[in-house]
Structure formats: structure tokens, C-alpha cells
FINUKE-478450 format. One record per residue (C-alpha): residue in three letters; x negated, y, z negated. Coordinates in steps of 0.02 Angstrom, whole numbers, padded with zeros to 5 digits, always signed. Last residue first. Example, Ala and Ser with C-alpha at 12.3 -4.5 7.8 and 13.67 -1.06 7.14 Angstrom:
2
Ser-00684-00053-00357Ala-00615-00225-00390
% end
This chain:
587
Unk-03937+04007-04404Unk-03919+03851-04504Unk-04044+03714-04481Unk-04051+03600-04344Unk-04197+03505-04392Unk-04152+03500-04561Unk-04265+03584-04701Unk-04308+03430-04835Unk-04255+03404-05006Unk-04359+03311-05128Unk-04323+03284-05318Unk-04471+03259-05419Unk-04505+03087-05496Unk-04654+03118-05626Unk-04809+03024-05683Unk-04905+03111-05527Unk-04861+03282-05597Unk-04999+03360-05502Unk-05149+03281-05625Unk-05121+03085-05666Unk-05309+03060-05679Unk-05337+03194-05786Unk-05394+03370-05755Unk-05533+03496-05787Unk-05665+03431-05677Unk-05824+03522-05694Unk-05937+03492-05548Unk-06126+03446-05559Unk-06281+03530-05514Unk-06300+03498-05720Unk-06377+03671-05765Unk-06271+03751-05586Unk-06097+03666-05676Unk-06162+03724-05841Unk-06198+03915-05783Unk-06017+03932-05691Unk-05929+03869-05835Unk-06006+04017-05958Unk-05990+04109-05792Unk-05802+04077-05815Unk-05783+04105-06003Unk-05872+04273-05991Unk-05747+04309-05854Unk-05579+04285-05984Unk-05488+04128-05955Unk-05325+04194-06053Unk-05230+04095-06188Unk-05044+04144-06229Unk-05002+04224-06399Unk-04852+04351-06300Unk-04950+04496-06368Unk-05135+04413-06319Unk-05072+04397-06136Unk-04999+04579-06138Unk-05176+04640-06185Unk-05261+04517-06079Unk-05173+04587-05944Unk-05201+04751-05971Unk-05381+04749-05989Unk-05379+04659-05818Unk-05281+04779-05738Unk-05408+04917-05688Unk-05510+04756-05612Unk-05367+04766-05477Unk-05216+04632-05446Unk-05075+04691-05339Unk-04922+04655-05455Unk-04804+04772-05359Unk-04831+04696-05191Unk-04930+04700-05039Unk-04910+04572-04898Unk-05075+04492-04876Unk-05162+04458-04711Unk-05278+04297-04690Unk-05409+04367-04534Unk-05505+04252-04408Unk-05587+04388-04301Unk-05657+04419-04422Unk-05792+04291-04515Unk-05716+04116-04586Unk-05810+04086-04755Unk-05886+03903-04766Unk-05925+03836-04942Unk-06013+03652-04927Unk-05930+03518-05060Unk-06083+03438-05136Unk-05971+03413-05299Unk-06063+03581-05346Unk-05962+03671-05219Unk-05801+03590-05267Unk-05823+03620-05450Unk-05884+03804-05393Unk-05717+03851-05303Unk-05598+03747-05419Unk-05666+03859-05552Unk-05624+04002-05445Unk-05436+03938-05423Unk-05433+03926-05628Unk-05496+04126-05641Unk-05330+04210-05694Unk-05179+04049-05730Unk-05118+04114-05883Unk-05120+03963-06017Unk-05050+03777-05966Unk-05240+03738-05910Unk-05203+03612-05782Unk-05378+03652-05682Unk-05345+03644-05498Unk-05333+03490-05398Unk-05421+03312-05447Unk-05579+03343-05370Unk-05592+03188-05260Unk-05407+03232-05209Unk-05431+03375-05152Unk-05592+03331-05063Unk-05471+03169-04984Unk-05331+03304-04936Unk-05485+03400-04836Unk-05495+03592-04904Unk-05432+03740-04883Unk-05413+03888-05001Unk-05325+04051-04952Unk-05226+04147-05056Unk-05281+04073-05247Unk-05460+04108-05148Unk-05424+04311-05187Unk-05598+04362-05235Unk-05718+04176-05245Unk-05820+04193-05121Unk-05951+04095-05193Unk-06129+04142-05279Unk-06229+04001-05280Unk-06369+03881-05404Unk-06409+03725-05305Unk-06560+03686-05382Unk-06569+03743-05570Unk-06705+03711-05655Unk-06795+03861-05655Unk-06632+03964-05701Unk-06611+03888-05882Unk-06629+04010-05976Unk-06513+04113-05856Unk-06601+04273-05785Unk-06525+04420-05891Unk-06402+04551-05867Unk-06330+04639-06013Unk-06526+04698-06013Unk-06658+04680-06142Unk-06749+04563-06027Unk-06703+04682-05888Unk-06820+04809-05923Unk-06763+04950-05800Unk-06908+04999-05682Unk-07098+05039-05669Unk-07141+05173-05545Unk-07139+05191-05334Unk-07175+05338-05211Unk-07173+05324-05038Unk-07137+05147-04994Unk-07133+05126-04806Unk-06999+05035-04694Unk-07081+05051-04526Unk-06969+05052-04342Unk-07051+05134-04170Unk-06956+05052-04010Unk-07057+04955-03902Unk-07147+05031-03784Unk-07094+05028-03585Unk-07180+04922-03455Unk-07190+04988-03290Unk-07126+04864-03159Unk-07250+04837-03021Unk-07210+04922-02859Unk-07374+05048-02875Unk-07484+04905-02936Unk-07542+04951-03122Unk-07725+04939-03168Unk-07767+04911-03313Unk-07881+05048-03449Unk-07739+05127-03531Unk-07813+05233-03677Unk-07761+05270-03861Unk-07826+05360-03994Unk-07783+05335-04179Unk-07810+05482-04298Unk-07804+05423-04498Unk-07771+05553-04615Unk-07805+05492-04795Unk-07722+05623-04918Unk-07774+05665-05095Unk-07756+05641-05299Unk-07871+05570-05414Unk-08012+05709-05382Unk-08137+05740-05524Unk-08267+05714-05372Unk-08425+05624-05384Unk-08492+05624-05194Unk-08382+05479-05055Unk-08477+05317-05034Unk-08410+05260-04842Unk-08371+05104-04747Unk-08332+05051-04578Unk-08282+04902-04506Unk-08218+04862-04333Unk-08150+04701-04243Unk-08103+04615-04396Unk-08021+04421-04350Unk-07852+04414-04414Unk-07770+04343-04265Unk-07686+04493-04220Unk-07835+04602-04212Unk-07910+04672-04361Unk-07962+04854-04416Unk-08064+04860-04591Unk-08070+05038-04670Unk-08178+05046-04821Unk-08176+05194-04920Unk-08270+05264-05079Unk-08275+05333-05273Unk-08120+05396-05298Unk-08101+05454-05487Unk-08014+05389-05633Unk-07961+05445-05783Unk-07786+05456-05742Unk-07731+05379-05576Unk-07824+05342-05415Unk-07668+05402-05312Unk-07692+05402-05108Unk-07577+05472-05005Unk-07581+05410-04849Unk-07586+05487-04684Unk-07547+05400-04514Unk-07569+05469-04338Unk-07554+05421-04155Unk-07373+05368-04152Unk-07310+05464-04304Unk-07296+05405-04489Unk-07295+05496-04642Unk-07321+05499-04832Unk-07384+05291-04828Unk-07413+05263-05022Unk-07564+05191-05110Unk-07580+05188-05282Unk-07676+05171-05446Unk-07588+05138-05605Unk-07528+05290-05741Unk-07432+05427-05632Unk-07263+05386-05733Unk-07248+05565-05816Unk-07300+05635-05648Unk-07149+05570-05560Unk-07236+05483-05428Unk-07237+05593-05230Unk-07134+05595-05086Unk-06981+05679-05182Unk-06808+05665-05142Unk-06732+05817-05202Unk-06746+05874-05010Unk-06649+05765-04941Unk-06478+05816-05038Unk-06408+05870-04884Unk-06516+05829-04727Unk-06666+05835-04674Unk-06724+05658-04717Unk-06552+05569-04682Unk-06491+05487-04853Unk-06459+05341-04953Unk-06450+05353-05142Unk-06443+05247-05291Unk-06469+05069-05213Unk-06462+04896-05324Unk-06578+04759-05271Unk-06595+04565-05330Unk-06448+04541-05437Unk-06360+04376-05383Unk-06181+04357-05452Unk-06120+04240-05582Unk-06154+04341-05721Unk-06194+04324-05887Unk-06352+04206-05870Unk-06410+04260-05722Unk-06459+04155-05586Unk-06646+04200-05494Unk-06611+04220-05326Unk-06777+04336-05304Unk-06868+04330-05133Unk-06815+04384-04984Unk-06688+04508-04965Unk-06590+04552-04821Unk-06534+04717-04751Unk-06448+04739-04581Unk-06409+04866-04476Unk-06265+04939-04388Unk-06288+05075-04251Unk-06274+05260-04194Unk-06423+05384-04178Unk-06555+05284-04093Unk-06681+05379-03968Unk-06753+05436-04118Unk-06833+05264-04175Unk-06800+05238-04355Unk-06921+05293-04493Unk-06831+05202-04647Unk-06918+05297-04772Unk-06921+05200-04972Unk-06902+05275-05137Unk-06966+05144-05281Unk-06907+05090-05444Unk-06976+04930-05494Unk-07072+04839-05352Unk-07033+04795-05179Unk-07140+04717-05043Unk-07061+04808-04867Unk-07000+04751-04680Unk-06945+04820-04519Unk-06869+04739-04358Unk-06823+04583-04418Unk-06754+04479-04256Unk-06571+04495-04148Unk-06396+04493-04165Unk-06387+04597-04344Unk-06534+04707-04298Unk-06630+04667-04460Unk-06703+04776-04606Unk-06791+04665-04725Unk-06827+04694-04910Unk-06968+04577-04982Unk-06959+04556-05157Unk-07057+04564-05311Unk-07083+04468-05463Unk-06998+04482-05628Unk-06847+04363-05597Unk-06798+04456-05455Unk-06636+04405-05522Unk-06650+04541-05650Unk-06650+04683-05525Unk-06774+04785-05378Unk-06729+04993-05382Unk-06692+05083-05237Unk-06704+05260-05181Unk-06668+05270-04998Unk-06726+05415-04835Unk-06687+05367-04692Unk-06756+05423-04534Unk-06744+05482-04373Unk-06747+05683-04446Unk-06588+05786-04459Unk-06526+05917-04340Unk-06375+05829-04266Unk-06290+05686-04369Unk-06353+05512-04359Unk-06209+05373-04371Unk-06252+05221-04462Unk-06166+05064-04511Unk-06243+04970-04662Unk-06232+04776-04648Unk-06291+04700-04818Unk-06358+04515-04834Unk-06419+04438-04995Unk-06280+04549-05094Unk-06302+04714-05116Unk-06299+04812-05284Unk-06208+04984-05281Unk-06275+05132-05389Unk-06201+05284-05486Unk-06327+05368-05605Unk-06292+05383-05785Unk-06240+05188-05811Unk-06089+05080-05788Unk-06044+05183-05640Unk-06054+05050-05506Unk-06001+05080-05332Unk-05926+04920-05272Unk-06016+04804-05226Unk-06113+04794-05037Unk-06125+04641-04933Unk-05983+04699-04807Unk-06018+04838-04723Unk-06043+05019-04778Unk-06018+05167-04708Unk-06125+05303-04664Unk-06150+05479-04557Unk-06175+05599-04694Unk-05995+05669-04702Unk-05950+05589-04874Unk-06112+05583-04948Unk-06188+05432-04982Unk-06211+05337-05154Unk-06023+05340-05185Unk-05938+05456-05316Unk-05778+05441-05254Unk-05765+05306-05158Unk-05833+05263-04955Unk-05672+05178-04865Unk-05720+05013-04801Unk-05687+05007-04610Unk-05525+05003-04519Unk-05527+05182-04431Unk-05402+05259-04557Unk-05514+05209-04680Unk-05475+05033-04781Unk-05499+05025-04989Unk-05599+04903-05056Unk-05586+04731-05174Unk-05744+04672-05229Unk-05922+04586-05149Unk-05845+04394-05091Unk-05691+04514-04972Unk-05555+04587-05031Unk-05471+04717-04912Unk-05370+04848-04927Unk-05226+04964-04826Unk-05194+04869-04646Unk-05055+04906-04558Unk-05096+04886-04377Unk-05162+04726-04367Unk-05020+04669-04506Unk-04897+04732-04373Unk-04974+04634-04225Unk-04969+04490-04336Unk-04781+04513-04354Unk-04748+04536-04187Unk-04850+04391-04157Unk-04744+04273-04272Unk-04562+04347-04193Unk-04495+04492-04293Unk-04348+04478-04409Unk-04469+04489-04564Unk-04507+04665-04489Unk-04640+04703-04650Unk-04612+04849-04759Unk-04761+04783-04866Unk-04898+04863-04804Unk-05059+04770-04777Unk-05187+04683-04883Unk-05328+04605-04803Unk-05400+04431-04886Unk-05596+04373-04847Unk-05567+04198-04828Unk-05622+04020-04867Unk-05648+03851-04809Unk-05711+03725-04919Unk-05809+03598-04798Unk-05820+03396-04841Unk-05706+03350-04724Unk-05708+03475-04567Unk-05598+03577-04479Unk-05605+03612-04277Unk-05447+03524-04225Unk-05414+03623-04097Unk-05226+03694-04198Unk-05351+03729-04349Unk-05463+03871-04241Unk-05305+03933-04159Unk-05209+03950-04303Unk-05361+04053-04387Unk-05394+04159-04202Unk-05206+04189-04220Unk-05192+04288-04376Unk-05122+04222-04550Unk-04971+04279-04642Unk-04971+04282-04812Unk-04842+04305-04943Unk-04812+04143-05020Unk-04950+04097-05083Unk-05083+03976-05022Unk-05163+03808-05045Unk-05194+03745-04869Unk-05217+03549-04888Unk-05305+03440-04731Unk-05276+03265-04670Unk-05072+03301-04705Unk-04965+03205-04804Unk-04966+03303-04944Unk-04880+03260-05138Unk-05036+03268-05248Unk-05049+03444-05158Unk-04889+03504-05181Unk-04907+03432-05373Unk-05039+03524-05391Unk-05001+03687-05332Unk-04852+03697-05478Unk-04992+03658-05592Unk-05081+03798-05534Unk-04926+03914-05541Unk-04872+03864-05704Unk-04705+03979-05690Unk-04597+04039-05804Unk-04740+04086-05924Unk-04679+04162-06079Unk-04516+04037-06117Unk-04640+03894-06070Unk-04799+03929-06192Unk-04838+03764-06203Unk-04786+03638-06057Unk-04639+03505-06075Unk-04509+03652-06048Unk-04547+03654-05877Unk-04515+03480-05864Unk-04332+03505-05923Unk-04323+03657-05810Unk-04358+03566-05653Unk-04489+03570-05545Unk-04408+03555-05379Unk-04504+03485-05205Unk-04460+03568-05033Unk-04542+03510-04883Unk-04544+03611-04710Unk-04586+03522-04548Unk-04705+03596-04438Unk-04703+03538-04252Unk-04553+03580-04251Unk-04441+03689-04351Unk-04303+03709-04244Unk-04120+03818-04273Unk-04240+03932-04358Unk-04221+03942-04537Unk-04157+04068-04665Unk-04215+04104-04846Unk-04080+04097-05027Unk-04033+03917-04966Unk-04169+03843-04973Unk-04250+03956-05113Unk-04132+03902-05226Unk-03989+04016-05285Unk-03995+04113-05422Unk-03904+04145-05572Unk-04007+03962-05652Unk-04170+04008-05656Unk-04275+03893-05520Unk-04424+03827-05640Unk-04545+03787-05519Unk-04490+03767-05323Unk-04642+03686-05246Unk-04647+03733-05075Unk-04717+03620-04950Unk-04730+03674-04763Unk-04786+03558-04643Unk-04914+03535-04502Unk-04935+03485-04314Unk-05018+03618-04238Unk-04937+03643-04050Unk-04999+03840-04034Unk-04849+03915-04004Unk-04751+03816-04120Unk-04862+03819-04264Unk-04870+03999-04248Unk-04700+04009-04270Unk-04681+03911-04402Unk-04810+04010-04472Unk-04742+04183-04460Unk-04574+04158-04498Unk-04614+04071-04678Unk-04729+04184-04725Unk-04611+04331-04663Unk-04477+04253-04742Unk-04585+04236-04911Unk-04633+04445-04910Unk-04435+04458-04875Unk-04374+04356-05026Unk-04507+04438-05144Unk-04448+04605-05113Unk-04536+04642-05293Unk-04682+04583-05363Unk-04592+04409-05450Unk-04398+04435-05373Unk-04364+04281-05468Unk-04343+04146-05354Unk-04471+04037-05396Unk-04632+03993-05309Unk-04770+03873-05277Unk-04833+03869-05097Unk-04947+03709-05007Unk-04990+03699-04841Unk-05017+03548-04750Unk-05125+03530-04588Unk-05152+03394-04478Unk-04973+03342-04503Unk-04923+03151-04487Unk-04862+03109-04292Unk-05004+02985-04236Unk-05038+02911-04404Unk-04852+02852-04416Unk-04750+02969-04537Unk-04636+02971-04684Unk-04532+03116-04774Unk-04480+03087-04943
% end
């Protein structure tokens, strides 16, 4: 084993368990890449760190991975660390003739086994881009920080001969999916989240989504997405429609009952619209005309409530999105359903600079007896007041006009700079009813939710690629979950334990990208029946997701972590042979 003086040990080590077994296919050139790629990034940007691969299992008609990849005649400044499982110890675990290789466990004993201040557990077909080698070669990570990743997948006829920004440059190029803390989605031509089939736009209506949006969900009659706290929408405003949107939305159980308050944000800069939000409602975006091309951003305030079946936050779910005037727009009514017409309401119908009308709803059985209008100036004080009895009237349905006139009494010296108005935004509610009853719904606010303090949803999708943690938080959490069963869902376990051992989640945003070579066992939710299926043929255990949020909800009950594994976890009772990569390694 390898030794070091403080001043030359690895700031980084990363951590691989494999076999060489051909698992997905063209395994042996996705790892060369791997391999390629970072020692060559380590070179070129002087990060002192090492490679350990945990060889689990190696079948016996092949030849070890050592010997099966090549080297570079110099490895330095990363040295690469190869540590054998055996099959004798592989045969200590249940279920070893249907699982050749206890990839968590395998993870383990890498980590158990680092030298460096931080631990990269990853697989063995990722290549990472500069702006993450960078950002670890300055020394910019941080004990007590779980960094994670949003994972791109790219082709997998990858130039392994290629030097480590040739291969980058080909991943840039290449890219097919990506998985980010909402899903796994398919990449446009231009690089952005292809809309599916189905969606909650139309294909040509001038949107795509962002991150912050799930997938489309067709659980019900109506598609929907939810969002997520945050939710960048990217618009593009086609000739001949109005400067507006036009969105039916619908608030959800982790409202908890109460409403919330939907923002819509320039993403660099303040909140430039804002709405309370009840049930069902159909909102206008009125959007200043002079903008036809952008990104915003919705946030929610409000709601957070955790669920008790699912570890996400659902606080707003959209069925449509639309430019008033265009296709569709014209379903989209400005007025209750009159079925639902039974509470008294006030909607905004339209907006211009000098003129608002409301429609005003006094529902049934009720009449509209009088008006008071109340104008204030910024500081709340009431600067007019006028108020009216209107004659008995069987009328419970009209529109308020309101006329505003404006006149510029300063003076303005002729080489002073004229000021110019700030740019017209208003979310307005146009027509809203009672929603879904989610207290009878597969998705229910936790029991427990008001005492829960620290409740989060992590970015959990693909973190068996791309967790990275200090060696002492590793360590502190005792690794992965040893479960000796299929190994879905453990490296999201490790996710929340961390997070409720006070360990803060930090999620590095593009440019910083972790690029996945694709392969034949791809994971997709379409699988996941499968899986179990084959699972529960060969009698192994599965984690299913009801177990996890089961886990989940007592880790945010407790604000505590859920350690899994004992106090020997990563093999630490067990001599495992070491071989190390020369320094001049064959050609």
C-alpha cells in the first residue's frame, strides 16, 4: 500500500468498483476513456489525486483489469490503486452466484481504503468537464458539503485514443439525455430538454422548459408537470399572438391546505410579477410586448409541506401553457365553470395602461348591493375614497371598468435625461374553483410534517455517478448501506443520511458538467417493473421506492441520519491484495 507525507497525499480520491465482464457492453472502452480522461486532466491541471478501482469478483477467463486497459508511460500527479475482492469473499455474501458484483460494498472498501482529503464515488464510465477539474484542482471543496451533479449522457462510440480534451470536446458535442434532481430527459438538437409527447405546450408554441420541471405526468386524464421550488421556462413569442401567457394551474398537497404565492422572476435580477393561489385557477401572464424571447423564473412561496409517500415537494402542478391568441387559446375561458359558480369573486379580465376591468361574481342568491374604491399611496395612507349604494338589481354577474388618467405636471430641462417606464408585468387570476382533495389522495402531507425541521428534497437521480464528499464525512457516515440485495436506491439513502447528519447538499450548476458514456443497461423508470421482476425470479431483495420514502420520512421525523452499516463497514476486517500502476507503465 501506497504511503504519503501530508504534502504529496492526493486531494482528491476517486473510487470505481468493477469487474471485467463486459457489464453494458464495450465496457473496456467506456473504462479507458474514464481512465484517459482523468489522468489527463489531472495532469493538465496539477490535481494531485488517485485512482482506486476495486476489482470485485474478477471471473476467472479473463484477465484483470490491469492488464486488460493501457497506461500512459506517466501517471503523475494521479496515481492509480488497484484493490481485488476475491472470489472466496465474494462467496461470503448471500445471493453471490446472482449478484457478481456488490457494487456498494465494493465502493466501500475503496473508500475505507483512501488517502485522499476528499472521496469521489463514481463509475467507471464518466468523464468529467474542465470547469469540474478546474474547480477541485484550486482547492475550492469543502468538509462538511455533499457535492452533487446533474449527469449528461452521451454517445457511446467514444475516441478512447483521444487526448482528455478531445474527449471532452466529444462529450460537448454528443450529448443525448440528461438527469438532473426533476427526472431523466431527452436533449434537442439545440441542447435543451426535448418537450414529450403529450407535453403541456404545443410543439411549435415557442417553449421549453428548464430545469425545475417533472416529467410530464399522465397518471390522470389530463397531462400535467409539477415544478419544483424554482422552474426556469424559456420563451420565444411567435408573430401574431398577444404579450401574454395564458396557464391553467392547480396548487398540491404540500400546500398543506393553504395557499401560495407564485412568483415570476427575471433569473439575474428581482420578482417582477406575483399571484395568491387557490385550487384550480387559470392565470394571464401579461408580459411587456417589447419582449418576445427570454427565460423566466417561477418560484413558490409558501407550501413545503412533506408528503408522506413521496419524497418530493408538491406545491403546483401546470396543465397548460399557452400564448393568448394562439392555438388552443381560445378554449381557455376567462370566466368560472358555471357548475362551480358558488362563492363570491373577483377576477382581473384585462389589463392596459390606463384601464382595468374586473369581473365581478356575487354568486347564487346574491345580489350587489354597493362599491367602495379606496386608492392609497405607497405607504398605505388613502388618498381618495369614494363609495356608492348601487339600486336592487337581480344582477350577480358584471364588469368594473376602471379609467385612470394620467398627467405630467414637472418640468423637464431640455438636456435632462428622459426617464423611460418600466416595463408592464401582472400575473392575474382570471377564473379560479375548488381543486383535487388531496386528503384522499396517493399523495398526502406526512403526519408528521409539522414537526419536521429540516425536511428536503435532494438530488438524488444518478448520485451512484457522482458523489463527493470529505474522507472524514465518509467516514462519519460509515459509507453506503451494505445491504447484500440489489443495490437500486442505497446511494440515495447515503444522500439523505448525509444531509440529515447536518451534511449541506451543494449541486454544481453547468458549466461544471459529469458526462456519461451510454450503455446497454441505461436505467429508465420503464425498467423498474422489470427489474423487480427479474430480482423476485432470482429470490434477491429489492429496495423498492415506497421503502425509500418510508426511510426518507423517519430520517426528516428524527432530523437524524440512518446509518445502515457497522463499524467494520468496507471490508475493514479483511486483507485485500494491492497492486499499484507503475510509473513507467507499458505503452
Amino acid at each position: 500500500m501506497a504511503t504519503y507525507t501530508e504534502k504529496e497525499r492526493p486531494y482528491v480520491s476517486v473510487i470505481v468498483a468493477a469487474r471485467n465482464d463486459d457489464h453494458g457492453g464495450n465496457m473496456l472502452r467506456r473504462m479507458q476513456a474514464f481512465i484517459n480522461a482523468w489522468i489527463g486532466q489531472a495532469r493538465e491541471y496539477r490535481l494531485p489525486s488517485e485512482i482506486i478501482i476495486v476489482e470485485w469478483n474478477p471471473p476467472d477467463n479473463r484477465p484483470r483489469l490491469i492488464d486488460a486497459l493501457e497506461w500512459p508511460p506517466e501517471t503523475g500527479p494521479c496515481d492509480v490503486r488497484f484493490l481485488e475482492v476475491s472470489p472466496e469473499v465474494h462467496r461470503q455474501f448471500k445471493h453471490a452466484d446472482a449478484i457478481p458484483l456488490h457494487q456498494m460494498i465494493a465502493k466501500n472498501a475503496g473508500i475505507r481504503r483512501a488517502l485522499g482529503e476528499f472521496v469521489l464515488a463514481t463509475n467507471l464510465d464518466i468523464v468529467l468537464s474542465a470547469e469540474v477539474m478546474r474547480f477541485m484542482a484550486d482547492r475550492r471543496l469543502e468538509k462538511r458539503k455533499m457535492y452533487r451533479m446533474d449527469r449528461t449522457d452521451v454517445a457511446n462510440n467514444v475516441p478512447i485514443r483521444a487526448t482528455s480534451d478531445q474527449l471532452v470536446q466529444f462529450c460537448e458535442n454528443h450529448m443525448v439525455k440528461v438527469f438532473n434532481s426533476e427526472g431523466g430527459f431527452d436533449l434537442g438538437p439545440d441542447g435543451l430538454l426535448a418537450l414529450e409527447a403529450n407535453d403541456i405546450v404545443g410543439r411549435d408554441a415557442g417553449f421549453r422548459f428548464g430545469s425545475g420541471w417533472y416529467p410530464v405526468d399522465r397518471g390522470s386524464a389530463e397531462p400535467f408537470r409539477w415544478m419544483a421550488r424554482e422552474a426556469d421556462l424559456l420563451l420565444y413569442r411567435p408573430s401574431g399572438v398577444a404579450p401574454c401567457l395564458l396557464m391553467e394551474a392547480e396548487v398540491g398537497p404540500s400546500a398543506g391546505g393553504a395557499p401560495i404565492v407564485l412568483d415570476v422572476q427575471d433569473p439575474l435580477g428581482p420578482v417582477l410579477a406575483s399571484a395568491t393561489l387557490e385550487g384550480r385557477c387559470r392565470l394571464r401572464l401579461h408580459i411587456p410586448d417589447q419582449i418576445s424571447t427570454g427565460k423566466l423564473r417561477f418560484r413558490i412561496q409558501g407550501g413545503g409541506v412533506p408528503l408522506s409517500r413521496d419524497a418530493r415537494f408538491l406545491d403546483l402542478r401546470f396543465f397548460e401553457i399557452m400564448w393568448e391568441g394562439g392555438p388552443r387559446s381560445s378554449q381557455f375561458s376567462r370566466w368560472r365553470p358555471a357548475d362551480n359558480a358558488s362563492e363570491a369573486s373577483i377576477c382581473v379580465r384585462s389589463v392596459e395602461p390606463q384601464r382595468a376591468q374586473l369581473a365581478l361574481n356575487a354568486g347564487p342568491g346574491a345580489i350587489l348591493e354597493g362599491l367602495e374604491i379606496h386608492l392609497s399611496d405607497s405607504s398605505g395612507n388613502v388618498v381618495f375614497h369614494s363609495a356608492a349604494s348601487l339600486p336592487p338589481s337581480q344582477l350577480n354577474r358584471c364588469l368594473l371598468t376602471l379609467r385612470v388618467g394620467f398627467k405630467y405636471t414637472g418640468h423637464c430641462a431640455e438636456n435632462d435625461e428622459a426617464k423611460q417606464p418600466e416595463p408592464f408585468w401582472r400575473l392575474d387570476v382570471v377564473d379560479s374553483w375548488p381543486g383535487e382533495d388531496w386528503s384522499t389522495a396517493f399523495a398526502t402531507p406526512s403526519p408528521f410534517a409539522q414537526h419536521m425541521r429540516n425536511a428536503a428534497y435532494l438530488h438524488t437521480n444518478g448520485c451512484g455517478d457522482f458523489t463527493l464528499l470529505s474522507r472524514d464525512d465518509w467516514f462519519s457516515l460509515r459509507g453506503y448501506p451494505e445491504f447484500p440485495i440489489w443495490p437500486s436506491h442505497l446511494d440515495s439513502l447515503l444522500c439523505y443520511a448525509a444531509h440529515h447528519a447536518g451534511i449541506q447538499e451543494v449541486v454544481l450548476r453547468e458549466p461544471m458538467r459529469m458526462f456519461h458514456i451510454q450503455h446497454q443497461t441505461t436505467w429508465s423508470p420503464d425498467d423498474e417493473k422489470d427489474r423487480h421482476a427479474k430480482a423476485a425470479a432470482k429470490g434477491i431483495a429489492i429496495i423498492a421506492n415506497d421503502d425509500v420514502v418510508k426511510w426518507i420520512d423517519r430520517m426528516r421525523r428524527f432530523n437524524a441520519p440512518a446509518i445502515f452499516a457497522q463499524s467494520n463497514w468496507g471490508l475493514a476486517d479483511i486483507e485485500l491484495p494491492e497492486t499499484a500502476v507503475p510509473i513507467l507503465a507499458k505503452p
